[in-house]
MIBA-867970 format. One record per atom (N, C-alpha, C): x, y, z. Coordinates in steps of 0.1 Angstrom, whole numbers, padded with zeros to 4 digits, always signed. Each point is the difference from the previous one (the first is absolute). Layout:
% MIBA-867970
XYZ ...
END
This chain:
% MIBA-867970
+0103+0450+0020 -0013-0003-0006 -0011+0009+0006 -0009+0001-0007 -0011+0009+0001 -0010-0003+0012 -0005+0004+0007 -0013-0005+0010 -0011-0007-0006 -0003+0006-0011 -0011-0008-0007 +0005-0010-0010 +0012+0003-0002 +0004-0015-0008 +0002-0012+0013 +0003+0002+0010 +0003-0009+0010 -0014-0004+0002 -0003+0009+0004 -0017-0001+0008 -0008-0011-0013 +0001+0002-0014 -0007-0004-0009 +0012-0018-0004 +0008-0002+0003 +0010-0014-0002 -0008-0010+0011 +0003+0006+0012 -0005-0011+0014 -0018-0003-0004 -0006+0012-0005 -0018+0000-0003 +0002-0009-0010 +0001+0001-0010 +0003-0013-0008 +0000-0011+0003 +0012-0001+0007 +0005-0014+0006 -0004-0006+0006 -0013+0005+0015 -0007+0003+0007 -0014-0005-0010 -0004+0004-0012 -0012-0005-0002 +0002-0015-0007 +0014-0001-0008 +0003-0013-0006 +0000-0009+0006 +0000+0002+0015 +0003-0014+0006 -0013-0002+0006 -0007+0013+0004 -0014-0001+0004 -0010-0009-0011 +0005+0002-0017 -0012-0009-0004 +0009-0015-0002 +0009+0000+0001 +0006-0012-0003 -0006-0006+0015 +0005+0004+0009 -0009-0010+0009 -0015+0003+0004 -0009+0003-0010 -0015+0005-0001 +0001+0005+0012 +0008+0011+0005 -0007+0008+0011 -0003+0014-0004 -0003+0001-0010 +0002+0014-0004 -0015+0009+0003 -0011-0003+0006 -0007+0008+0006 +0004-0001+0018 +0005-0010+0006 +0003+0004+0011 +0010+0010-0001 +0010+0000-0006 +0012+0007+0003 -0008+0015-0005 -0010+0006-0006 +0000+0012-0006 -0011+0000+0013 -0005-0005+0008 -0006+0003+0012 +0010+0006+0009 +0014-0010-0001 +0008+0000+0011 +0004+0015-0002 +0005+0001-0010 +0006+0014-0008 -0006+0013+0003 -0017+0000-0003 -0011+0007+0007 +0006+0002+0018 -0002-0007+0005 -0003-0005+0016 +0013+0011+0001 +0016-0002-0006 +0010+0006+0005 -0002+0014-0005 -0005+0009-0010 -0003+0014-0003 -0009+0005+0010 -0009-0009+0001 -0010+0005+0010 +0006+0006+0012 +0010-0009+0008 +0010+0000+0013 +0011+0013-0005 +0003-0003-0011 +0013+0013+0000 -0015+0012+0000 -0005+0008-0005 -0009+0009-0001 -0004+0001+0008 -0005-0009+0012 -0007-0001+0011 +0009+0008+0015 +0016-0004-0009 +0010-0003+0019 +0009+0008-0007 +0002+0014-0001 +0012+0006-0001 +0017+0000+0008 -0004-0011+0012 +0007-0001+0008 +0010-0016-0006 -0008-0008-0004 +0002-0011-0007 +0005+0005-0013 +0000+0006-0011 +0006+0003-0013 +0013+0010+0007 +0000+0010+0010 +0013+0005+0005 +0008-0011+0004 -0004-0011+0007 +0008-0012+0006 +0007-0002-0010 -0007-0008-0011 +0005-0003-0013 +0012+0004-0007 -0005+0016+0000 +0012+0004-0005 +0012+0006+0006 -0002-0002+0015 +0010+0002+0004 +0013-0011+0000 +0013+0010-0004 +0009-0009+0003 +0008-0003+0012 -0001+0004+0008 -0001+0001+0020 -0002-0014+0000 -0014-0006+0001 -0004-0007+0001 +0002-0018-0003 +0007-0006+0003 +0006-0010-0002 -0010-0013-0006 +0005-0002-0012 -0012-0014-0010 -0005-0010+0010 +0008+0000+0008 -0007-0015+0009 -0014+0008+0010 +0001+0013+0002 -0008+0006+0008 -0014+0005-0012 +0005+0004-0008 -0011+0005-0010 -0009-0013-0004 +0007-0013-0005 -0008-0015-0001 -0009+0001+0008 +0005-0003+0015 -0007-0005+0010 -0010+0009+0002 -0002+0013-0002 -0010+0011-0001 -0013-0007-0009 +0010-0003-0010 -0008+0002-0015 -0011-0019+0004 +0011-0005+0007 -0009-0016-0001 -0011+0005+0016 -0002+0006+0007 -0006+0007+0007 -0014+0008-0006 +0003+0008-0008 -0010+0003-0003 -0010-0012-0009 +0007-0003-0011 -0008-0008-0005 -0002-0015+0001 +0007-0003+0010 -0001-0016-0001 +0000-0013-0005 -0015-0003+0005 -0004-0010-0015 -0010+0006-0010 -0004+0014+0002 -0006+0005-0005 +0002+0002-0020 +0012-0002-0002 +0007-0001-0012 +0006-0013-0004 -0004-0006-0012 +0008-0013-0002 +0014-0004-0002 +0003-0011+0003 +0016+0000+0001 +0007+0000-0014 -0006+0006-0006 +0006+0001-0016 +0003+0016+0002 -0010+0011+0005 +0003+0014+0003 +0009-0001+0012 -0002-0007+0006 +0009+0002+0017 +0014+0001-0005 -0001-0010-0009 +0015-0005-0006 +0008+0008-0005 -0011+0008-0010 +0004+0012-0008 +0007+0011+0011 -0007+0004+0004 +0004+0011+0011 +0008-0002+0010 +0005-0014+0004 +0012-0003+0006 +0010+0004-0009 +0000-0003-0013 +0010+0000-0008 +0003+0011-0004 -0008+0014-0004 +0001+0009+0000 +0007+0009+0011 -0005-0004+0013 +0007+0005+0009 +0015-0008+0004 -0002-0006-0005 +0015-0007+0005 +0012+0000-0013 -0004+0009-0011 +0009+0004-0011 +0000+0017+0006 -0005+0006+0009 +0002+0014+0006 -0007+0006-0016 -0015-0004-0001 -0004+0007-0013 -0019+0002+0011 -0004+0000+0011 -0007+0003-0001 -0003+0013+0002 +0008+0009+0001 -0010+0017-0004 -0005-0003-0013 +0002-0010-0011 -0006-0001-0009 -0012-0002+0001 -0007-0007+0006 -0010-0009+0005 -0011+0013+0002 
END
């Protein structure tokens, strides 16, 4: 499967649940907040996509940087992402 078909299935799915549970301007903040960080930290989007790097080590990076800073509806997402080995998508 394609990068942008992947990248465009999880965004979908990602905003479906965002209005289903009316979070859907937090999550496009949270969404914002993480571009911001990848553009910002070339060292963090290398992490990412390294495969070196062990998923329980990249999480615990990733819940590091953002904390509670992102709602547990995006936290979620991005756990999940990374824990199907799809975050270089991200």
């Amino acid at each position: 499967m394609s990068a942008y078909k992947l990248s465009a299935r999880y965004a979908k799915s990602l905003i479906e649940l965002a209005v289903e549970k009316n979070q859907l301007e937090q999550v496009v903040g949270d969404i914002r907040l993480f571009v911001q960080v990848c553009k910002q930290s070339k060292d963090y989007t290398a992490m990412l996509r390294n495969p070196v790097i062990h998923l329980d080590a990249k999480q615990k990076i990733t819940d590091k940087i953002f904390g509670d800073n992102i709602s547990p509806l995006t936290k979620g997402f991005i756990s999940l992402i990374i824990s199907k080995t799809r975050e270089a998508f991200l």
